[in-house]
C-alpha positions as CSV (number, residue, x, y, z in Angstrom):
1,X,70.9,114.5,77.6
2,X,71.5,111.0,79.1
3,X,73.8,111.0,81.9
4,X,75.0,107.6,80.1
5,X,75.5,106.5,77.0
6,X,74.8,102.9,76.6
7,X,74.8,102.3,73.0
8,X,79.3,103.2,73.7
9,X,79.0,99.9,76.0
10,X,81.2,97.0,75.0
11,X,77.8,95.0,76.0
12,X,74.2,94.9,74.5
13,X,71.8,96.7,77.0
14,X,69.2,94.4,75.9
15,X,71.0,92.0,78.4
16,X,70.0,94.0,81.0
17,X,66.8,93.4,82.9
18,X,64.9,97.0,83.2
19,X,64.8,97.3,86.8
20,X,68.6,97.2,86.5
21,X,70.4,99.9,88.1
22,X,74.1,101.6,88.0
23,X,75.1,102.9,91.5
24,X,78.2,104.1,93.3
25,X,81.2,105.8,92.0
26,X,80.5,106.2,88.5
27,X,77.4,107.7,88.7
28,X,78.8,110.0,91.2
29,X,81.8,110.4,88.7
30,X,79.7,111.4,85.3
31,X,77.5,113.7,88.0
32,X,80.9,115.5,88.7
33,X,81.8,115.4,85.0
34,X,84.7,113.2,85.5
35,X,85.6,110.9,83.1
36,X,87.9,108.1,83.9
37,X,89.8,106.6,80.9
38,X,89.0,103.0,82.3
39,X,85.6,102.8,83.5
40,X,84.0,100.6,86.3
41,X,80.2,100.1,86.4
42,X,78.6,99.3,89.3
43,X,74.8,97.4,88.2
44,X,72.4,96.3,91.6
45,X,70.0,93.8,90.3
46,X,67.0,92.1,92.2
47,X,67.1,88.7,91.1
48,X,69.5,86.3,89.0
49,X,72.4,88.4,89.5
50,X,75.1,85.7,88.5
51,X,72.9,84.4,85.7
52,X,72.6,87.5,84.3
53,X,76.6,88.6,84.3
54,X,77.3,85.1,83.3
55,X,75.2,85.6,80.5
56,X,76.5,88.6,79.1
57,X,79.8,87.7,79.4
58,X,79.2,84.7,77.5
59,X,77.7,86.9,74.6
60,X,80.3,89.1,74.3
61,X,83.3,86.5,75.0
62,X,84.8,88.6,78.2
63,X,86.0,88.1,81.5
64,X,84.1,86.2,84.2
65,X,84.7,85.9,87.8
66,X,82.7,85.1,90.5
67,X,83.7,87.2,94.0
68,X,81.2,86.3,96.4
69,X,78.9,83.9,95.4
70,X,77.0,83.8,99.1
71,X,75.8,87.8,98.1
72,X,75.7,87.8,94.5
73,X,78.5,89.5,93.8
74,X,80.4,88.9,90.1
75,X,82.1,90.5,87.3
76,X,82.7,91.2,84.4
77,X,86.1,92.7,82.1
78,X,86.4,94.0,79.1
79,X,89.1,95.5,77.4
80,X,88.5,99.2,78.6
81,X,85.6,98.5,80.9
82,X,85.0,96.3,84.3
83,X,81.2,95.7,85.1
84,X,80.6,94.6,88.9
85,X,76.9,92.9,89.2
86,X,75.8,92.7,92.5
87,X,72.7,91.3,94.2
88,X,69.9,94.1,95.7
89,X,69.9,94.4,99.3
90,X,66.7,95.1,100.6
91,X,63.6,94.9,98.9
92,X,63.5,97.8,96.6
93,X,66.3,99.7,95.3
94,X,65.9,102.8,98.0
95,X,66.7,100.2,101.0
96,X,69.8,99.3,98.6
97,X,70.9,103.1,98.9
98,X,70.5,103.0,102.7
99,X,72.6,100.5,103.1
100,X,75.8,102.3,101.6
101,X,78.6,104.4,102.8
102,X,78.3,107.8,101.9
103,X,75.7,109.8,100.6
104,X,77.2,110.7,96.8
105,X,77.7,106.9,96.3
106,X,74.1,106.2,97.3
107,X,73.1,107.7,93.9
108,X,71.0,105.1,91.6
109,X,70.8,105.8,87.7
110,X,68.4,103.5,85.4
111,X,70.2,103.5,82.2
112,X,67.0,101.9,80.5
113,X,64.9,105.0,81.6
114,X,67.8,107.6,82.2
115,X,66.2,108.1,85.8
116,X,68.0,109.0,89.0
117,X,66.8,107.3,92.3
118,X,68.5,110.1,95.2
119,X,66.7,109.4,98.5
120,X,69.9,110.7,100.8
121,X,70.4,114.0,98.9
122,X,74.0,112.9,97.4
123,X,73.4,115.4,94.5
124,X,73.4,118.1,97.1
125,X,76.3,116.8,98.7
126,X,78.4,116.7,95.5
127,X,77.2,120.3,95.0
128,X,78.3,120.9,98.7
129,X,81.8,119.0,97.9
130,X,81.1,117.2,101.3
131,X,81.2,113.6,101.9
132,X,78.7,112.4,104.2
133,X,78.0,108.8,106.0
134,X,74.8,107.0,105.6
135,X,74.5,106.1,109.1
136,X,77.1,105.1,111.3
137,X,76.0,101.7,111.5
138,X,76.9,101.1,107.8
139,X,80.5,102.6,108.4
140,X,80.5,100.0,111.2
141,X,79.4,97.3,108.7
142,X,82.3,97.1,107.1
143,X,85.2,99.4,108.3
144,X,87.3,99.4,105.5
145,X,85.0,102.1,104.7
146,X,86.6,104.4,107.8
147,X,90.0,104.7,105.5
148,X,87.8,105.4,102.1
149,X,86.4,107.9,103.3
150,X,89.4,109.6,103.5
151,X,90.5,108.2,100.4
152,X,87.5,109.7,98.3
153,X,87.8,112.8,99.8
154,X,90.9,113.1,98.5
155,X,90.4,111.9,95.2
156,X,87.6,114.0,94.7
157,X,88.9,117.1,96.3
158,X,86.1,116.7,99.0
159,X,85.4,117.6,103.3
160,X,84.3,115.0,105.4
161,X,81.3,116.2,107.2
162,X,82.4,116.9,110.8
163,X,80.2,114.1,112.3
164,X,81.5,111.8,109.7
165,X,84.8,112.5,110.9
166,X,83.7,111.8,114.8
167,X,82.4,108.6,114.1
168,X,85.3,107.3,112.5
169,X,87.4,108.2,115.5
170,X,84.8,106.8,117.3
171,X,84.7,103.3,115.1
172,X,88.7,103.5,114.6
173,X,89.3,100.7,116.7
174,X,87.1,98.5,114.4
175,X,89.7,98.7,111.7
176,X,91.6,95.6,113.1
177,X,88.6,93.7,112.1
178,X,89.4,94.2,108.4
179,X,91.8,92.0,106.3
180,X,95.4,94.3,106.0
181,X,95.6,94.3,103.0
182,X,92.5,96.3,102.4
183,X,93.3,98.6,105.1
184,X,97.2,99.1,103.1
185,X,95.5,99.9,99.6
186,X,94.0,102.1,101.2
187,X,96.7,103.4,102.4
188,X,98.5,103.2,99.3
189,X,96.2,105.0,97.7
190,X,96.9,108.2,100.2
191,X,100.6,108.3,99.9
192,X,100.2,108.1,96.0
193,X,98.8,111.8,95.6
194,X,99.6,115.2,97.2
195,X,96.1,115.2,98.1
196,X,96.3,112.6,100.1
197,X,99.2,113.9,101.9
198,X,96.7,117.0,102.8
199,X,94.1,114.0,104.5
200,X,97.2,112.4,106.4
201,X,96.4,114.9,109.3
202,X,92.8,114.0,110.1
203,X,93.7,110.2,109.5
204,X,96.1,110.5,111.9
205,X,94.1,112.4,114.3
206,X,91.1,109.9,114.0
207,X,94.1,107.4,115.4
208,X,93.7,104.9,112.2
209,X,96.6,103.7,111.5
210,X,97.8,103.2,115.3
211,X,97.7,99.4,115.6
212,X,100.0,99.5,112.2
213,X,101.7,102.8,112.0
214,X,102.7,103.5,115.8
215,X,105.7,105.8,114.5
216,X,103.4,107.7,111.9
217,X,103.2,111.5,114.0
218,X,102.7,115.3,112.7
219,X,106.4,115.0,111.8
220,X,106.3,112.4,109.4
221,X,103.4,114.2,107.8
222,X,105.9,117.2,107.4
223,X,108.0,115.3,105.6
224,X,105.5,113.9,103.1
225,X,104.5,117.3,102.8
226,X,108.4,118.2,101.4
227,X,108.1,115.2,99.5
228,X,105.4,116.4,97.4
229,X,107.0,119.9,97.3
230,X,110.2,118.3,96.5
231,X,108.2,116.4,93.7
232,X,107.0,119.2,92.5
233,X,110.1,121.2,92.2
234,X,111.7,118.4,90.2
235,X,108.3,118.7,87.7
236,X,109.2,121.7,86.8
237,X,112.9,121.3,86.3
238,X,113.5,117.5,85.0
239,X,110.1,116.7,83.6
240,X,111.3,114.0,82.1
241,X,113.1,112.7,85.3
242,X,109.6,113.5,87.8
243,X,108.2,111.1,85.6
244,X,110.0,108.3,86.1
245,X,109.0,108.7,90.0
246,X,105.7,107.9,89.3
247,X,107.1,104.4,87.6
248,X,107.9,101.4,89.5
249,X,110.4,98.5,88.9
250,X,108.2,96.9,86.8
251,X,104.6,97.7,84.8
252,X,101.5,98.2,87.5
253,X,98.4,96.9,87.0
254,X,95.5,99.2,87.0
255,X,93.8,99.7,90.5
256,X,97.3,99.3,92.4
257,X,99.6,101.8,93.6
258,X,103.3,101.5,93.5
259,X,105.9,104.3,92.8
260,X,109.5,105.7,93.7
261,X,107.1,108.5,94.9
262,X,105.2,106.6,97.5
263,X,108.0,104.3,98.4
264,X,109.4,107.5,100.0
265,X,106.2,108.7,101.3
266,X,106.2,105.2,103.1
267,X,109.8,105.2,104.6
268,X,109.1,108.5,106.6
269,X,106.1,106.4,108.3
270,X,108.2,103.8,109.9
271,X,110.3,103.2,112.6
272,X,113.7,104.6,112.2
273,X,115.7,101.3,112.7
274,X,115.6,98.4,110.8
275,X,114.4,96.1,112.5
276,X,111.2,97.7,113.8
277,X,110.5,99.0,110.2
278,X,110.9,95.5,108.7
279,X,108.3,94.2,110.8
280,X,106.1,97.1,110.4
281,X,106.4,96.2,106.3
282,X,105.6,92.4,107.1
283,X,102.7,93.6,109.3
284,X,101.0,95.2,106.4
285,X,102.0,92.8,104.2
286,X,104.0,94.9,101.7
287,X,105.5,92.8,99.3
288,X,109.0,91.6,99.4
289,X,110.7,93.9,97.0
290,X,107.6,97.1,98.3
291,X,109.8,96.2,101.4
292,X,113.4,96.1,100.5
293,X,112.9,99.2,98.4
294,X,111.5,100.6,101.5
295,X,114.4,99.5,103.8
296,X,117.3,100.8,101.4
297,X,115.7,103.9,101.9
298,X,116.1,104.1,105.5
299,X,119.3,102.7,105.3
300,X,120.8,105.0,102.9
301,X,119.6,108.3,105.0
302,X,122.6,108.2,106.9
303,X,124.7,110.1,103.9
304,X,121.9,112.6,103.7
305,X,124.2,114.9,106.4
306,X,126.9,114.1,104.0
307,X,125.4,115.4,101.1
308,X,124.3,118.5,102.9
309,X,128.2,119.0,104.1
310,X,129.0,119.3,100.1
311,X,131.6,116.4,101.2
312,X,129.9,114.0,99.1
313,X,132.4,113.0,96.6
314,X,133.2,110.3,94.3
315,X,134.0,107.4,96.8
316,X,130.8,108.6,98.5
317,X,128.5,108.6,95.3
318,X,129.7,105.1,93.9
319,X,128.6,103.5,97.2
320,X,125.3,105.2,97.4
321,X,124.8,104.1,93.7
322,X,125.7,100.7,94.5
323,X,123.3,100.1,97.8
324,X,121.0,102.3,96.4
325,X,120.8,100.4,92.6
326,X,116.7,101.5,91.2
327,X,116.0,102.8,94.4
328,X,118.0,105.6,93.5
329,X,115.1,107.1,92.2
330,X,113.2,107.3,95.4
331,X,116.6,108.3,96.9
332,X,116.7,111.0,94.9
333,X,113.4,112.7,95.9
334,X,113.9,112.1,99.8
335,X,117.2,113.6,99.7
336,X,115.9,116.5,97.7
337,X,112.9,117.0,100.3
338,X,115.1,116.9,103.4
339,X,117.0,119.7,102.2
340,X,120.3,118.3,100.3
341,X,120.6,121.4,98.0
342,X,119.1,120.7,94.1
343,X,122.4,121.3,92.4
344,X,123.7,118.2,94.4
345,X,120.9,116.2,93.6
346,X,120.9,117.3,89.8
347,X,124.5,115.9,89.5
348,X,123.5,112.7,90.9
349,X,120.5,112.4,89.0
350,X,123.1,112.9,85.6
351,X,125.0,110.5,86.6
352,X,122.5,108.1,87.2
353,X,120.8,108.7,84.1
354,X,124.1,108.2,82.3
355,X,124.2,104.0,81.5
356,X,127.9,104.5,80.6
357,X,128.8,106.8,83.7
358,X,131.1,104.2,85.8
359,X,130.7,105.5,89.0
360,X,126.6,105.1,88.9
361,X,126.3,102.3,87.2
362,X,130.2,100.3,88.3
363,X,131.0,96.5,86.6
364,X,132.5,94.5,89.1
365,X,136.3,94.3,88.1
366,X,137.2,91.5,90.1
367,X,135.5,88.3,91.3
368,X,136.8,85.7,93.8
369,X,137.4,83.4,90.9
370,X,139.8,85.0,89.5
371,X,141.8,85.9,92.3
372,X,142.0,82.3,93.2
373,X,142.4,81.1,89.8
374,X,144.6,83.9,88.3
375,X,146.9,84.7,91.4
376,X,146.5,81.4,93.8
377,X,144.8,83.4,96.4
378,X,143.1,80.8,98.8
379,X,139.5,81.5,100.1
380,X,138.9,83.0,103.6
381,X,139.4,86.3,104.8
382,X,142.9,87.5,103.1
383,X,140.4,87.2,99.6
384,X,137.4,89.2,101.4
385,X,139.6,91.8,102.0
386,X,141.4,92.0,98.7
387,X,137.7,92.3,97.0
388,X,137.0,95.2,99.4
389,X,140.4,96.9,99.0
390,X,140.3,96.7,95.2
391,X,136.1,98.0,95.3
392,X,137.6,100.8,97.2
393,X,139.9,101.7,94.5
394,X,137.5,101.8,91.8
395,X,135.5,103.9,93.9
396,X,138.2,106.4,94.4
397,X,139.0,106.2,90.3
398,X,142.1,104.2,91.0
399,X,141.5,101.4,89.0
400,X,139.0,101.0,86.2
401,X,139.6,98.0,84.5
402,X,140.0,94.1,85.5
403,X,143.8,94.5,84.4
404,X,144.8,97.4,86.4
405,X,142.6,95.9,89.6
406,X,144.8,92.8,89.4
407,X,147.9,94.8,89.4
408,X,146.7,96.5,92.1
409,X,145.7,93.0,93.9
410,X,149.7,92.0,93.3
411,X,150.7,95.6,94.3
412,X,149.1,94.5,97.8
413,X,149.2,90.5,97.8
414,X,152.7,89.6,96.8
């Protein structure tokens, strides 16, 4: 049976010149029997590599982009498929192999003859469940490849071969060469699954993420550690609500990692004052709302103790709501893995949930406006502190509506 099946293709494979061949991590994939929902194809060509993919797109009316037109390199999108077309490098396909990172992705597959080209012994290696380098000069080639190795292992429930591991400890260093945001998606792509948290340990023993991470030790991988526990516990008990962790403020685009999950993976990597975490952020380039999502974390830790003193009452709980807003959700799981009992958390989480419930989700009663425009109050600091007096007393369930907060104002005022 074909390892492929062409004729499913969303392209003709008539298109295709027969010396055509599909490498890297789907043929590793369909070896392993996995079977991704969205599917990248990888194709190595010898000659008129651009021509071709231009071509094809053309025919079928999808998706063309160029990405580096000094190697060859384009693609092609479909609805439910991407197709990467990249020039040969070497002079026949087995120097192509060579030249790549580990051994399972230097796996060739003809789809015209149904062929495998295995030089390096990948198949033996995905038997094995090892990952194994090339050569260390190809690691060195492009060092982005240092972090995906880790990365892959953990996505496909793999061991770095021990030399493997040695030589990127030994090439770590060379990571600064590689563009930051390659090195965070990377990254990203760690803190997004509890088996990456288990490969935090050797990435930070082969002293990766030093230059970027300098506050990333054995005790922040602890806490990722409770995270995921603390995930889990909250899969079994709020389904419904564990699933929303794995959301983000706003749809993700396939390939990209965001979450409430990994945003409080990420906050237990940083520096524990603002400051130094904020430039940490900017360093790896998270974006600006990544990073305040990030930082409201941190800041918000400090009622943690609170919450474990069972003195966390209403007053408390509508000013964690409030500086919290979305990021709740990420609150919710941190303060759940460092040990703020589950029948504290639950009652939050209720609330939360709860669009009407006035304490998670408070209206402003008063604005400046009205006090000046209702009651004469001038600006400046008398009206700062009339706002803060009356937010106080709709925290403490004193005042719930814009009525009673301006009797309250006069009660004060006049």
């Amino acid at each position: 049976m074909p390892l492929f099946e062409p004729k499913t293709w969303p392209f003709s494979l008539a298109l295709l010149p027969t010396d055509a061949y599909l490498v890297g991590g789907s043929v590793r994939d369909r070896l392993l029997n996995r079977h991704p929902t969205y599917l990248d194809l990888d194709f190595v060509l010898p000659a008129d590599t651009l021509k071709t993919a231009a071509h094809i797109a053309n025919q079928h009316k999808a998706g063309f982009v160029v990405l580096d037109a000094d190697r060859q390199i384009a693609r092609v999108t479909f609805a439910q498929m991407t197709v990467d077309f990249a020039q040969r490098q070497g002079r026949s396909t087995q120097e192509d192999l060579n030249k790549r990172d580990f051994t399972v992705n230097a796996i060739a597959y003809s789809p015209h003859t149904h062929t495998l080209i295995d030089p390096l012994g990948g198949q033996a290696d995905l038997a094995a469940r090892i990952l194994r380098m090339v050569k260390r000069e190809n690691l060195a080639a492009d060092p982005i490849r240092l972090m995906r190795g880790y990365r892959q292992a953990a996505q496909l429930g793999f061991t770095l071969e021990a030399n493997t591991q040695a030589t990127i400890t030994e090439l770590a260093p060379n990571l600064k060469q590689v563009a930051v945001e390659r090195i965070r998606h990377e990254l990203d792509a760690l803190l997004s699954t509890p088996a990456g948290t288990q490969q935090l340990p050797d990435v930070y023993k082969s002293q990766l993420l030093n230059a970027y991470l300098p506050h990333f030790n054995r005790h922040s991988i602890e806490q990722l550690r409770a995270i995921d526990g603390a995930f889990e516990q909250l899969a079994q008990s709020m389904p419904s609500y564990a699933n929303q962790l794995k959301g983000w403020l706003k749809p993700v685009p396939v390939g990209f990692y965001r979450s409430w999950v990994k945003a409080a993976k990420l906050s237990q990597m940083l520096a524990d004052d603002l400051k130094t975490a904020r430039q940490e952020l900017e360093a790896l380039k998270y974006s600006r709302s990544e990073a305040q999502v990030v930082l409201t974390l941190l800041s918000a830790q400090s009622d943690l103790e609170t919450m474990k003193s069972k003195a966390f009452g209403r007053s408390h709980q509508f000013f964690l709501f409030k500086n919290t807003g979305q990021s709740f959700l990420a609150f919710s799981l941190l303060a759940l893995a460092k040990g703020v009992e589950f029948s504290i958390i639950k009652s939050l989480i209720d609330r939360f949930q709860d669009a009407t419930d006035e304490v998670a989700h408070a209206k402003t009663l008063l604005s400046g406006n009205t006090l000046i425009n209702q009651l004469g109050i001038k600006p400046g600091p008398d009206l700062g502190a009339l706002l803060s007096a009356v937010e106080q007393a709709q925290a403490e369930g004193k005042v719930r509506s814009e009525q009673e907060a301006i009797t309250f104002v006069k009660t004060l005022y006049f």
